[in-house]
C-alpha positions in Angstrom: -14.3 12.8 8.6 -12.4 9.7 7.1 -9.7 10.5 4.8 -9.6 8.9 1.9 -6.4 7.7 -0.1 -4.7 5.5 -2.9 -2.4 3.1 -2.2 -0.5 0.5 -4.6 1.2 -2.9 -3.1 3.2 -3.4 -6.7 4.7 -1.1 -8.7 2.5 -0.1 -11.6 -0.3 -2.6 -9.9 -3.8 -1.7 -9.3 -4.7 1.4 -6.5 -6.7 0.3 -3.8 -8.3 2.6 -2.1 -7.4 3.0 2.1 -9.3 5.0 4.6 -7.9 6.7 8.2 -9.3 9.3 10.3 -6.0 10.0 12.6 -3.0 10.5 10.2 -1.3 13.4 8.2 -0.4 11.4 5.0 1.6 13.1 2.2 2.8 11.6 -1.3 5.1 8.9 -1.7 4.6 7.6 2.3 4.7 3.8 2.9 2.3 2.7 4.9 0.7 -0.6 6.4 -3.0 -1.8 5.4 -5.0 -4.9 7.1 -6.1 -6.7 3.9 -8.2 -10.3 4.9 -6.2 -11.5 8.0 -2.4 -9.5 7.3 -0.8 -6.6 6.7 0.8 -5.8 3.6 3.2 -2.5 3.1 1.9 -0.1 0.1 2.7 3.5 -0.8 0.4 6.2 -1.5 -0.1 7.5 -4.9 -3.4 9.7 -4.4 -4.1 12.1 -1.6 -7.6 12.7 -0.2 -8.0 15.8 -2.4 -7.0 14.0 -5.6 -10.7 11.3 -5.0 -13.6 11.9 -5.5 -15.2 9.6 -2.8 -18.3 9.4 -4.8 -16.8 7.2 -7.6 -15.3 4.8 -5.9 -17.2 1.6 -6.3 -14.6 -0.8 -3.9 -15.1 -1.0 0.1 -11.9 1.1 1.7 -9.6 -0.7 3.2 -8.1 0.7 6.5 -5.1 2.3 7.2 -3.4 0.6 9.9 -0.5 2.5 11.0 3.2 4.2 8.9 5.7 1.8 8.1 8.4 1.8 10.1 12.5 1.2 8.8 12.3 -2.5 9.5 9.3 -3.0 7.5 10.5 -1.0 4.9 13.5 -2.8 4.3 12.2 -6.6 5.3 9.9 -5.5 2.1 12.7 -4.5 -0.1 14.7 -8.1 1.2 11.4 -10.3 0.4 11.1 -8.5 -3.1 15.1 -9.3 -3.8 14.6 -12.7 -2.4 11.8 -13.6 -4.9 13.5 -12.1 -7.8 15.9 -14.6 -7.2 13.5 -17.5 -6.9 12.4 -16.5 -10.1 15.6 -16.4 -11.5 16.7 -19.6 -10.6 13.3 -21.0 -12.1 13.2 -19.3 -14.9 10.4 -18.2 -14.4 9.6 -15.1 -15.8 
C-alpha cells in the first residue's frame, strides 16, 4: 500500500499531499516531487500515520526520489538569490 505524506515547498505555505510506495520517510526529510513537468524540493511535515487518507480531497502528488546535498543547497542558493532580487526591487 501507497504511503501517504505532507509535504510543504515554502515555509508556512500550503501542505500538499505526496504519495510513494518504496521509501522509509521520517519528519523533517527533504524530498523531490514531480509537480506539472518539474521537480520542486519540499520537506515533510505529516507522516502517513498523522492522515487520514479519507479526507483528503486533492489528487497525490508523487514522490519522486530523497534530495540529495546538491539539491539541498542549490535550493538554499536560489532562495538567497531571490531574496536579493527582491531587495534590490523593493519589492516586498
Amino acid at each position: 500500500m501507497d504511503k501517504v505524506i505532507g509535504v510543504r515547498f515554502t515555509t508556512a505555505g500550503p501542505i500538499d499531499y505526496c504519495q510513494s510506495s518504496d521509501l522509509d520517510f521520517g519528519m523533517g526529510d527533504y524530498i523531490i516531487v514531480r509537480k506539472k513537468d518539474s521537480e520542486y524540493l519540499g520537506w515533510i511535515v505529516l507522516l502517513n500515520e498523522q492522515i487520514n487518507v479519507s479526507l483528503i480531497e486533492q489528487e497525490f502528488l508523487q514522490v519522486e526520489r530523497f534530495a540529495t546535498e546538491d539539491d539541498i543547497e542549490n535550493w538554499r542558493k536560489q532562495k538567497k538569490e531571490a531574496k536579493k532580487i527582491l531587495f534590490v526591487h523593493k519589492i516586498y
